[in-house]
N, C-alpha and C positions, 0 to 999 in steps of 0.2 A: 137425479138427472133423468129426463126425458127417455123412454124409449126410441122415440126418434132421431135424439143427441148421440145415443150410446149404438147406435145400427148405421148412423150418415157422417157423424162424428162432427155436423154443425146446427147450431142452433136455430130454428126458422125465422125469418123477417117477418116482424108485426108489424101493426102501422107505426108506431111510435119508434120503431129504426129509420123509416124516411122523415121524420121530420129532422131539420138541422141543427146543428149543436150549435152552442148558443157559446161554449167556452174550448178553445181549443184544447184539447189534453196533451200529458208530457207526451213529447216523442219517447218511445222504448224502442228495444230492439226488436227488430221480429224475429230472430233465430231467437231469441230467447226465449218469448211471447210462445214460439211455436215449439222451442222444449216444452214449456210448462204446461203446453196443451194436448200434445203429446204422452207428459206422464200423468195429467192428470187421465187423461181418454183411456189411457192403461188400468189406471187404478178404477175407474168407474166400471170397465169391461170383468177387470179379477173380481171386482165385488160381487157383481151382478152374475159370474160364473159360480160363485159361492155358493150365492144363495140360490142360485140353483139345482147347485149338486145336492145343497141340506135339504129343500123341499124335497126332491126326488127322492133323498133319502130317508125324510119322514114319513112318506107316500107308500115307501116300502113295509118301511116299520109297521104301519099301521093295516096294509093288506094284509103283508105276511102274520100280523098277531092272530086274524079267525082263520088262518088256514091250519091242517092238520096235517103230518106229512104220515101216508102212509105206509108201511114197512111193507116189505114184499120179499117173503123168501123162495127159496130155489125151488121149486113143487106147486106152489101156487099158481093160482089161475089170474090172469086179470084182462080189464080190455085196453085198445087201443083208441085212440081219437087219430081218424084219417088226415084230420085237418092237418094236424101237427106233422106228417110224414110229407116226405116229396113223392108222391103219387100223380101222375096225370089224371087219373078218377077224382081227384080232391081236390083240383086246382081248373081256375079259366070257367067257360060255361058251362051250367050244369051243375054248380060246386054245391049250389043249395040243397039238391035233392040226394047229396051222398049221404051215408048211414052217420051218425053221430059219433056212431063207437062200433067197432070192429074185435068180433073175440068169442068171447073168451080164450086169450093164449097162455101158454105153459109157462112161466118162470125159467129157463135154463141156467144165467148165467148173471150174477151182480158185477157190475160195472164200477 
């Protein structure tokens, strides 16, 4: 299905929708018509939620494989990244010229 089917939940008119039909079709119902389009619009939304959570999830897999975590015990020294803090220095204008990394600080306490 269409990205644009599965976000509008109808399919776009081409030219070959205005031309006229040539044989009338059965009447059905349209409560029906509009259950089955309903569960289908459901089912096309789960899928496509699916397969988004897996890609996200392989995306992870795959970053997180060359990443290393590193240990850090109570004594140790390490730096900080300002970005990652809520700091007025590190946000809004100006943000580009803040220090990359802030530190060396002490180890105190594992969380």
């Amino acid at each position: 299905m269409a990205p644009f089917s599965l976000l509008l939940g109808f399919k776009p008119r081409s030219t070959v929708d205005f031309l006229p039909k040539l044989m009338p079709g059965e009447e059905t119902s349209m409560k029906r018509e509009s259950e089955d389009f309903l569960k289908m619009m459901d089912m096309h939304r789960e899928n496509a939620r699916l397969a988004i959570a897996y890609a996200q999830h392989q995306h992870a897999l795959q970053y997180n494989s060359k990443r290393k975590e590193t240990p850090l015990q109570i004594g140790d020294r390490a730096l900080v990244n300002p970005h990652s803090l809520e700091w007025v220095e590190s946000k809004g204008e100006g943000s580009k010229l803040t220090a990359r990394w802030i530190g060396p600080f002490e180890v105190m306490d594992k969380i």
